[in-house]
C-alpha positions as CSV (number, residue, x, y, z in Angstrom):
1,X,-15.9,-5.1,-12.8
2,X,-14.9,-8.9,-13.1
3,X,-14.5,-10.1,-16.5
4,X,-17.0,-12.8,-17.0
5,X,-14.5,-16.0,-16.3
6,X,-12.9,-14.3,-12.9
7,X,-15.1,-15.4,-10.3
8,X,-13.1,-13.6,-7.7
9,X,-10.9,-14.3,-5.0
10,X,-10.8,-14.7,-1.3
11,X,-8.4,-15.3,1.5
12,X,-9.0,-19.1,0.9
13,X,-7.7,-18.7,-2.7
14,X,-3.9,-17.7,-1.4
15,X,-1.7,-20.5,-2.8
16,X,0.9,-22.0,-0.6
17,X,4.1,-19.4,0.5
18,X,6.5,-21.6,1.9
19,X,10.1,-20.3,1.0
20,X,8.8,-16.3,0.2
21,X,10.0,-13.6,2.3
22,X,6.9,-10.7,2.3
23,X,7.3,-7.4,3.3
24,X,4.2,-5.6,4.7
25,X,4.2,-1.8,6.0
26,X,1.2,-0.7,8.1
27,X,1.2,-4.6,8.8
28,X,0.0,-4.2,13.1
29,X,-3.4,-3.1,12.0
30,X,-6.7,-3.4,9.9
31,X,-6.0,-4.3,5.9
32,X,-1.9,-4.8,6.6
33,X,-2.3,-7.1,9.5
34,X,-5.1,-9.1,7.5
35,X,-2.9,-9.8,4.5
36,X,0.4,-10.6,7.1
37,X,-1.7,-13.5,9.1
38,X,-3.4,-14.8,5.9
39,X,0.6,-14.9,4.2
40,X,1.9,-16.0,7.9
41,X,-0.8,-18.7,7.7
42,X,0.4,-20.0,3.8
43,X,3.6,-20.7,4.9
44,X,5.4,-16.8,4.4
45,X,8.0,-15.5,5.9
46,X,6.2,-11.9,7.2
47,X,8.1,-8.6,7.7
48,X,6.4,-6.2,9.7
49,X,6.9,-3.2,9.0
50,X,5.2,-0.8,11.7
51,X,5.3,2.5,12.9
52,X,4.7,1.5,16.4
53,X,7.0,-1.2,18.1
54,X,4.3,-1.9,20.9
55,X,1.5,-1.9,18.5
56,X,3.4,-4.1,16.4
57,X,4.3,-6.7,18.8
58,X,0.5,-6.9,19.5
59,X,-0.2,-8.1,16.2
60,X,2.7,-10.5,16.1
61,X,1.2,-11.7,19.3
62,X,-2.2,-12.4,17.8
63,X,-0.8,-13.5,14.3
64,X,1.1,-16.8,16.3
65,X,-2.1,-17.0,18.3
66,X,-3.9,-18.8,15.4
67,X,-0.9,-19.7,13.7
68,X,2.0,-20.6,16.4
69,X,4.7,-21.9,14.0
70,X,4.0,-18.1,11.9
71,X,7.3,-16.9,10.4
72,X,7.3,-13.2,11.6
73,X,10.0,-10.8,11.7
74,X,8.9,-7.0,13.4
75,X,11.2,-3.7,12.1
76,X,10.8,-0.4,12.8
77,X,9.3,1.8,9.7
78,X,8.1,5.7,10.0
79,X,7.6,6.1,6.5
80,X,7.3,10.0,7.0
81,X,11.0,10.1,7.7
82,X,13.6,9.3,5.0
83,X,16.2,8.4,7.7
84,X,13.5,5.6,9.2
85,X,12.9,4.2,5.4
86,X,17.2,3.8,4.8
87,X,17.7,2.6,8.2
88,X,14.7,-0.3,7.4
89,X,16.1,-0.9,4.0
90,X,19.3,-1.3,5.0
91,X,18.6,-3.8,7.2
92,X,16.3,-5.9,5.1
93,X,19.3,-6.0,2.8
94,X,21.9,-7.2,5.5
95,X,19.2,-9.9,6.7
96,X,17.5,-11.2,3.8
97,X,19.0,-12.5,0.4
98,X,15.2,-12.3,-1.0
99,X,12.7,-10.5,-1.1
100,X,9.8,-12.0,-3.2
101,X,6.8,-9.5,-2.2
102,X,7.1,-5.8,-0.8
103,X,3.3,-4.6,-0.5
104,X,3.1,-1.4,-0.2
105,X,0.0,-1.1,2.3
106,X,0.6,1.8,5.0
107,X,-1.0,5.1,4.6
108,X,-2.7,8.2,6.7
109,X,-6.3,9.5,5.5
110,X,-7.5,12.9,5.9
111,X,-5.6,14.1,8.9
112,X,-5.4,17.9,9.7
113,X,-2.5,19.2,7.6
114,X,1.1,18.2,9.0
115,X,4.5,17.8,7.9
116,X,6.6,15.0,8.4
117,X,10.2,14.7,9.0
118,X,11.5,16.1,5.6
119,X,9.2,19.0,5.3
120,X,6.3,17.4,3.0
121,X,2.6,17.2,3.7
122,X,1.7,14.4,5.4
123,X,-0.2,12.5,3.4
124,X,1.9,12.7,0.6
125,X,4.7,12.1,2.2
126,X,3.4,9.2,3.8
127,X,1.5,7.3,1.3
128,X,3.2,8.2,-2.0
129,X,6.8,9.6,-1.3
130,X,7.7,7.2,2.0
131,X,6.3,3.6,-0.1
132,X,8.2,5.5,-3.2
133,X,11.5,5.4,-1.6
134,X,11.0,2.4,0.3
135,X,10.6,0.6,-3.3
136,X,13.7,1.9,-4.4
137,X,16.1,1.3,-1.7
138,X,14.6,-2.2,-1.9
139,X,14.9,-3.2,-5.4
140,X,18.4,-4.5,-5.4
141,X,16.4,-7.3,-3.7
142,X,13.6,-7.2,-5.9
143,X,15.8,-7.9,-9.0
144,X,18.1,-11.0,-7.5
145,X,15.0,-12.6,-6.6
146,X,12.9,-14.1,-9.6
147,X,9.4,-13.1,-10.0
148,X,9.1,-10.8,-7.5
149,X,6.5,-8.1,-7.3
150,X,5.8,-4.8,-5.8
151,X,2.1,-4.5,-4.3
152,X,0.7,-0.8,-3.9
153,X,-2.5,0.1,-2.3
154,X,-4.4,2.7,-3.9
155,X,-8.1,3.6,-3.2
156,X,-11.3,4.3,-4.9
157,X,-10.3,7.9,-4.2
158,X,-8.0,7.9,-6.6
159,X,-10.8,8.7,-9.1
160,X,-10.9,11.7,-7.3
161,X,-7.6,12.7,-6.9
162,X,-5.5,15.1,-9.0
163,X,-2.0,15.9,-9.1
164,X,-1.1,20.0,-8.8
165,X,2.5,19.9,-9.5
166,X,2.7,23.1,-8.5
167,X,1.5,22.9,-5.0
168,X,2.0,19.3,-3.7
169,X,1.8,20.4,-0.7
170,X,-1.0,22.9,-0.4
171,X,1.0,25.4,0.5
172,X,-0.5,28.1,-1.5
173,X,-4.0,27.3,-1.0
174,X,-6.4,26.0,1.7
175,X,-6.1,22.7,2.7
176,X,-8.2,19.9,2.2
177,X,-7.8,17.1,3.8
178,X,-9.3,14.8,1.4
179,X,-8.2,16.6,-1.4
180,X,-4.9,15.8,0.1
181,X,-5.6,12.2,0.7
182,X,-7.3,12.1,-2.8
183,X,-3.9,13.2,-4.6
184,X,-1.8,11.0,-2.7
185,X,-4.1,7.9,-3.7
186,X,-3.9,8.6,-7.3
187,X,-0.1,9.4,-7.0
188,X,0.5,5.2,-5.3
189,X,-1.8,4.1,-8.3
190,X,0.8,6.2,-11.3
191,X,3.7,4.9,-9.5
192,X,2.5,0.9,-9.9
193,X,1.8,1.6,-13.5
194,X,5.0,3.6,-13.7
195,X,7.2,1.3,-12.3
196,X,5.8,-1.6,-14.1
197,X,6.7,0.3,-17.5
198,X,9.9,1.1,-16.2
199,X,10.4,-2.4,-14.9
200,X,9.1,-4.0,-18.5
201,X,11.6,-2.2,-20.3
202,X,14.8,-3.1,-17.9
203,X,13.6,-6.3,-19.0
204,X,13.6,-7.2,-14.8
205,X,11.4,-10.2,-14.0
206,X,9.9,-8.0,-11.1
207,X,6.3,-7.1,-12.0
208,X,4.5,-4.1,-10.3
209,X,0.9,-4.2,-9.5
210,X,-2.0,-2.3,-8.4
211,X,-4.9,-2.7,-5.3
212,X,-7.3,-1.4,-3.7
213,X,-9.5,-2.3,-1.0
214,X,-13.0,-0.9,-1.8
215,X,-14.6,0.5,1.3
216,X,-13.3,-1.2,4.3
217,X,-13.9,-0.9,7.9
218,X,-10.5,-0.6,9.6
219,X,-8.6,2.3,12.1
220,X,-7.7,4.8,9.2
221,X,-11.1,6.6,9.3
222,X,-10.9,7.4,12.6
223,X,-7.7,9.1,12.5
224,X,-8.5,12.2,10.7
225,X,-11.4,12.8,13.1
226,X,-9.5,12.1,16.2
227,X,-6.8,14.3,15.5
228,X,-8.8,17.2,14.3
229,X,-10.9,16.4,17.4
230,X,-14.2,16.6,15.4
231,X,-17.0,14.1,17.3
232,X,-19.4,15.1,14.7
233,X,-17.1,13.4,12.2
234,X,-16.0,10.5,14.1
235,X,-19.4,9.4,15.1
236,X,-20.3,10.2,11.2
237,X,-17.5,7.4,10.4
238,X,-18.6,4.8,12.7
239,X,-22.2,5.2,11.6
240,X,-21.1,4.9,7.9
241,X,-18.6,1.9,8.7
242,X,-21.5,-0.4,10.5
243,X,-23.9,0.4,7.9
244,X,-21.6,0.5,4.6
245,X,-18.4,-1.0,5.0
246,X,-17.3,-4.8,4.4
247,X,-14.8,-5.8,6.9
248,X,-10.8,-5.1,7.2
249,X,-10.2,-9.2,6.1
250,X,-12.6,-8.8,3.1
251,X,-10.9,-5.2,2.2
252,X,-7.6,-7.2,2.1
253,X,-8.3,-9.4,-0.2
254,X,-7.5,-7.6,-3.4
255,X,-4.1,-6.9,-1.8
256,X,-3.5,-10.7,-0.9
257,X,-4.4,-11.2,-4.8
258,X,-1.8,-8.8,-5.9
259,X,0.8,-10.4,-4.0
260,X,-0.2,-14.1,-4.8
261,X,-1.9,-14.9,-8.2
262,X,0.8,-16.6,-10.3
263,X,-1.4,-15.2,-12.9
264,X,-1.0,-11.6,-11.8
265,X,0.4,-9.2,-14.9
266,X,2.6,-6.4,-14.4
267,X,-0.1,-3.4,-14.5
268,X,-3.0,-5.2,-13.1
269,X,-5.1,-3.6,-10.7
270,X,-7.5,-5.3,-8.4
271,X,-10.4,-4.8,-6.4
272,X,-13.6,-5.5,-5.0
273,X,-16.1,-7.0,-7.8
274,X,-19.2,-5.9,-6.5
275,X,-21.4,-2.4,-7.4
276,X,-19.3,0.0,-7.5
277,X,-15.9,-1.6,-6.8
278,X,-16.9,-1.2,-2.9
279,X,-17.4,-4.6,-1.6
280,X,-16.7,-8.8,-2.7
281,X,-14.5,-11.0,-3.9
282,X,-11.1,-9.6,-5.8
283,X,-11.3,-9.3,-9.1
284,X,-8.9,-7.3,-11.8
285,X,-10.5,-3.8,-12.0
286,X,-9.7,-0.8,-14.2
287,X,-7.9,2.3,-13.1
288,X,-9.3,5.9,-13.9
289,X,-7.9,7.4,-17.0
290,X,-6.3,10.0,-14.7
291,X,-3.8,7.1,-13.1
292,X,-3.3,5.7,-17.0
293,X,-1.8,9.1,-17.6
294,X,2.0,8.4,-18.7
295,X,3.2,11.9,-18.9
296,X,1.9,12.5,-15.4
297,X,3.3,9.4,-14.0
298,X,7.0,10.6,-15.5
299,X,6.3,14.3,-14.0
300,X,5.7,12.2,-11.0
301,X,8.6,10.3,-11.1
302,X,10.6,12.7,-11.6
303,X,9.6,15.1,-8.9
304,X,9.3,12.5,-6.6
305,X,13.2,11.7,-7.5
306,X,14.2,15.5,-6.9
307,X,12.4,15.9,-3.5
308,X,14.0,12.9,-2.1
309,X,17.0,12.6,-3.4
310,X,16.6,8.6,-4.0
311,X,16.8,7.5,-7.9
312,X,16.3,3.6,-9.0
313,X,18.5,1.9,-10.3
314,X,16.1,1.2,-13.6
């Protein structure tokens, strides 16, 4: 909950950006494309980072439709492929002497199992491993530019979640999706805290921090259904959304907070202040004891190191 002098934060609370370069993954849809036209609309230079070209361009389209002199640059980004994530990387770095935010947004939820490109589950792959290497093939740019930060989007699932070194993957027992989705949630949230410490004691003015967008209404929770093709569960989702959910620009705005609050501290996490962290204005929230676990967020470093083959340079 808020601490009694943080009355919260929305979009209107996003300071001037003029002269920051912002890289967004997931950014052509629901919480990603929020946070790019809000940063777009402060003065940023946005990098999309999208899956989809086509979808992409559509949200480019309808970012310059409010704002017409937005600063928007659209690159390709599958972050269940390694080979995508270097290729991205590598060409941030040839175009951009700065980066001053990389938020860490993009992420699958409870899909039927899959692997992606490399061989790992899906959702791990995607939201942890993919956002994981991403940060590290990044932070050259990170560390020349001064007070940068690294945004990463967890969930209230992460109270959830736990991490089963031994099966990642699920490949010895039944999987579950959300169980899946679950662990990869509370993975992003011990890799912020991770990082940070790391970061702190490189002495790097680069501060890692924490968000998470309560329960918002945006195209994630249809996925899962769709794909498994389950019309019991997709009409389940809408009915919940209408009657539950605050909307995809509201769920943004803890991540807009992250990436903007000169008063942001390495470690913070941030979400919504109201009952239950689901809904309202952004305010610094507490992560479960689970994601505060250092020995886990080291065994998860570590692993995440050996299964990609990408170290940092901290």
């Amino acid at each position: 909950m808020a601490a009694d002098d943080d009355r919260g934060w929305t979009a209107e609370d996003v300071p001037d950006q003029s002269g920051t370069t912002v890289v967004i993954t997931g950014a052509n849809t629901g919480l990603g494309f929020e946070a790019a036209a809000v940063l777009a609309r402060r003065g940023a230079h946005v990098v999309l980072a999208c899956r989809d070209l086509s979808r992409g361009q559509r949200a480019v389209d309808a970012i310059r439709a409010g704002t017409p002199d937005a600063r928007l640059e659209l690159l390709a980004l599958d972050l269940a492929s390694l080979g995508s994530i270097r290729s991205f990387a590598a060409t941030v770095a040839a175009t951009h002497q700065r980066v001053d935010v990389l938020v860490n947004n993009a992420g699958v939820m409870a899909i039927p199992y899959r692997e992606s490109a490399d061989g790992f589950e899906m959702q791990f792959a995607t939201n942890h491993l993919g956002h994981f290497v991403l940060t590290a093939l990044l932070l050259p740019r990170l560390l020349s530019t001064d007070r940068s930060r690294v945004v990463t989007l967890s969930s209230l699932m992460h109270k959830r979640g736990a991490m089963d070194f031994d099966d990642l993957f699920f490949r010895k027992r039944r999987y579950q999706p959300w169980a899946a989705y679950s662990q990869s949630k509370l993975a992003n949230l011990l890799f912020a805290l991770e990082l940070d410490r790391r970061l702190r004691r490189h002495g790097a003015s680069v501060i890692s921090v924490g968000a998470h967008p309560g329960y918002s209404s945006t195209e994630l929770q249809a996925r899962g259904p769709a794909m498994s093709r389950s019309t019991v569960r997709a009409v389940m989702m809408k009915i919940a959304n209408a009657l539950l959910a605050q909307s995809a620009s509201a769920g943004a705005r803890p991540e807009l907070r992250a990436a903007t609050d000169g008063n942001a501290r390495g470690g913070d996490y941030f979400g919504p202040a109201g009952f239950g962290e689901v809904w309202g204005r952004a305010v610094r929230v507490q992560p479960s004891a689970a994601a505060r676990d250092e020995h886990a967020a080291a065994r998860l470093w570590e692993t995440s190191e050996q299964l990609t083959g990408v170290r940092f340079g901290i």
